[in-house]
C-alpha positions as a Markdown table, in Angstrom:
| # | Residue | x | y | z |
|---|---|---|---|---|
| 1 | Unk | 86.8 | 7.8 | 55.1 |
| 2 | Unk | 86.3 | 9.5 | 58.2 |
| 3 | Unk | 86.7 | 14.0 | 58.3 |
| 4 | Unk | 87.5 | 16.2 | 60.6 |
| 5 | Unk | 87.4 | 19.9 | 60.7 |
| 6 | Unk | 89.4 | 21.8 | 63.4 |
| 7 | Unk | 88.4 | 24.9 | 64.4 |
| 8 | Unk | 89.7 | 27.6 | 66.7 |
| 9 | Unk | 93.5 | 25.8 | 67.1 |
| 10 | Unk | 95.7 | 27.8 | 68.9 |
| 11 | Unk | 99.6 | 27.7 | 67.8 |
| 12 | Unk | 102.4 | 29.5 | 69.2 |
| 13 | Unk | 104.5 | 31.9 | 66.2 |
| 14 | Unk | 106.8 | 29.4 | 65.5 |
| 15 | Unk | 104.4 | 26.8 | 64.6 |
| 16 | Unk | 104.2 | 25.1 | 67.3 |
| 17 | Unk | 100.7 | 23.6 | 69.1 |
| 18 | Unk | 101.9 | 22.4 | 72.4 |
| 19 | Unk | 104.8 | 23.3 | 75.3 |
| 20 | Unk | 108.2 | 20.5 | 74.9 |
| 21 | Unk | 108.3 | 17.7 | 77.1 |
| 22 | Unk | 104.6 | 16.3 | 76.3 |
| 23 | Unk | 103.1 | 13.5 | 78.9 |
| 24 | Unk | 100.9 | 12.6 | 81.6 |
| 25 | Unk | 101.1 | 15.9 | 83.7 |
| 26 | Unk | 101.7 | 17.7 | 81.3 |
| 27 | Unk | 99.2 | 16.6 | 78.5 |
| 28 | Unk | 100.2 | 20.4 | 76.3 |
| 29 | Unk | 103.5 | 20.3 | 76.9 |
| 30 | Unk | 105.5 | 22.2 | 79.8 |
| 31 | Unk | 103.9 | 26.0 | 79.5 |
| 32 | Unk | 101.5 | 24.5 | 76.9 |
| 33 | Unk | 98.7 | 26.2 | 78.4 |
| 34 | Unk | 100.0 | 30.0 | 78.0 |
| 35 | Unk | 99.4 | 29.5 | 74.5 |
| 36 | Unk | 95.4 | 29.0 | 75.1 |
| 37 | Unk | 96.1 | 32.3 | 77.8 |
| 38 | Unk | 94.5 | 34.7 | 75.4 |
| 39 | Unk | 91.5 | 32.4 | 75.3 |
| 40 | Unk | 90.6 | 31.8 | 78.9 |
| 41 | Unk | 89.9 | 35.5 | 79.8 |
| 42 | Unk | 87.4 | 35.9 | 76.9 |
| 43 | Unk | 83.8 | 35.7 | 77.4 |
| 44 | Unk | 83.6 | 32.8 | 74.6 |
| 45 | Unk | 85.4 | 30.7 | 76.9 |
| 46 | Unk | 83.7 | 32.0 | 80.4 |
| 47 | Unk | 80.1 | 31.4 | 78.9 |
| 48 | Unk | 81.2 | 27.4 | 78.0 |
| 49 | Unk | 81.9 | 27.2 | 81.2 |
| 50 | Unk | 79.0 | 28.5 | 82.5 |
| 51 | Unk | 80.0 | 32.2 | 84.1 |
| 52 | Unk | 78.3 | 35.7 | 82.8 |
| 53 | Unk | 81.6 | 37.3 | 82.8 |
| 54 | Unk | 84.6 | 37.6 | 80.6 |
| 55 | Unk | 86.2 | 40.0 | 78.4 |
| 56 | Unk | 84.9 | 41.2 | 75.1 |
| 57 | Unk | 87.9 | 42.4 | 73.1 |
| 58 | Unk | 89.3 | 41.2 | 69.5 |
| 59 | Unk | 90.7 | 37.8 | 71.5 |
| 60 | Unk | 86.5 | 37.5 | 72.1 |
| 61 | Unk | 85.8 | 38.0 | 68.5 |
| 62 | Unk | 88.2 | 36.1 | 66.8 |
| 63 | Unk | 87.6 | 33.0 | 69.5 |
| 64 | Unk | 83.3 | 33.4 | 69.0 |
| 65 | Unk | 84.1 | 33.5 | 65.1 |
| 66 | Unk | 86.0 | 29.9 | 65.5 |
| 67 | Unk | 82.6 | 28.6 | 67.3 |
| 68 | Unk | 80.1 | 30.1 | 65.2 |
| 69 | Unk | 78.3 | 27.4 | 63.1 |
| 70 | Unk | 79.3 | 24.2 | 64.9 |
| 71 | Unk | 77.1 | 23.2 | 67.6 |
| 72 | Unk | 78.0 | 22.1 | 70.8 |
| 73 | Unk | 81.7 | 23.1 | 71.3 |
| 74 | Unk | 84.1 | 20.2 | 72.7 |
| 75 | Unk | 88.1 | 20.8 | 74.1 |
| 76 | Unk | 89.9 | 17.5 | 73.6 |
| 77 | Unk | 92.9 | 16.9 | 74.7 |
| 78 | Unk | 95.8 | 15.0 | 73.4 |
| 79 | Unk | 94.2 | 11.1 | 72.8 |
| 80 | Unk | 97.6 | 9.4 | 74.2 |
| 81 | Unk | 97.6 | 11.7 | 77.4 |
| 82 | Unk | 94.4 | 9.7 | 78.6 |
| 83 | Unk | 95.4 | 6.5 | 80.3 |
| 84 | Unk | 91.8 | 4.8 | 79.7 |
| 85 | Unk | 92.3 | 5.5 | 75.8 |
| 86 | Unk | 95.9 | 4.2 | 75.7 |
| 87 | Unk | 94.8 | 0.6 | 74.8 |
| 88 | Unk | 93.3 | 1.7 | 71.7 |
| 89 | Unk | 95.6 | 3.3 | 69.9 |
């Protein structure tokens, strides 16, 4: 049997993981993506995507403590939001 390990999984204070109304256009939901807000500004997320900048607060700690240790980060999204992937599921 197949593991996985999540890291660095950000969910709103309710418990939720993604915006309502999840589909194509809108593969986190409508306003899924303010709950990832915190993480775009630090410099974790700057440096994957290959800027100098970005800001190095507590949001920077906790988000380079969810990397730490596990090689090449990936961002996937939602498996059912990609059209090419549908036929496998």
């Amino acid at each position: 049997m197949s593991r996985l390990r999540v890291h660095t999984f950000s969910i709103s204070i309710d418990g939720y993981g993604a915006g309502p109304s999840q589909d194509l256009q809108n593969p986190l939901g409508v306003g899924g993506p303010t709950l990832f807000d915190w993480f775009f500004h630090t410099r974790t997320w700057q440096r994957m995507h290959g800027n100098e900048d970005g800001e190095t607060s507590v949001d920077d700690d906790i988000a380079a403590q969810g990397f730490a240790g596990i090689g090449r980060p990936r961002l996937l999204r939602r498996r059912a939001s990609r059209p090419q992937l549908k036929r496998n599921l």
